[in-house]
N, C-alpha and C positions, 0 to 999 in steps of 0.2 A: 760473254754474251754481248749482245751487240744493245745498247745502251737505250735504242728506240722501242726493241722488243721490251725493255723493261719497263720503262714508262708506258709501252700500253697497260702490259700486265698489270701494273701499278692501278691505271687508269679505270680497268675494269675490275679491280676488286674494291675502289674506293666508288665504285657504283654499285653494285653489288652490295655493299655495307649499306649505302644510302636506301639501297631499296627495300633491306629487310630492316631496317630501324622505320622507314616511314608505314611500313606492313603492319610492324607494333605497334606505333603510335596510332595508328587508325580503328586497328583492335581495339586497343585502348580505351580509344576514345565513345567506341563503339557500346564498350561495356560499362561507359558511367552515363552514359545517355541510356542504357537499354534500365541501368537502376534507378536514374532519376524516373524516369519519364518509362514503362516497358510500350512496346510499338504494338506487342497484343496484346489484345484484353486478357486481365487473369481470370483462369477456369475456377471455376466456383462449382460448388457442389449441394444440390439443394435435399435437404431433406423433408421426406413426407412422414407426419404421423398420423396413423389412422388410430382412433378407439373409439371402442363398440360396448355398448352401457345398457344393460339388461335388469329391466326390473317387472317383480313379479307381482299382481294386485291382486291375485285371485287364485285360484286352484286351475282354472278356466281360461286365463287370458294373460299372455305374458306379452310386454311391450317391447321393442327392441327400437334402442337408438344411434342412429350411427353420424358419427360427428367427423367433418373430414380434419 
């Protein structure tokens, strides 16, 4: 084979290498910044609790209390 074809081919795998190692490193680098610091807000989940408290003073009249 002719000695220029080889040195491209050469040429363009050793670019090729370059380009998927800087791919990684930029991943990488992507995923300790995204631990350190995250770019969105963490989802939070809120809980409601409701109770309701019934008390009786009479045969007649019952109270009911609702607390949120």
């Amino acid at each position: 084979m002719n000695t220029a074809l080889l040195d491209i081919i050469r040429r363009v795998l050793i670019a090729a290498v370059a380009i998927l190692a800087l791919i990684v490193l930029i991943a990488a680098f992507r995923r300790v910044i995204e631990v350190r610091e995250p770019l969105a807000a963490p989802t939070t989940t809120a809980a409601t609790t409701t109770t309701v408290a019934t008390t009786t003073t009479d045969a007649t009249t019952t109270t009911t209390t609702t607390v949120p």
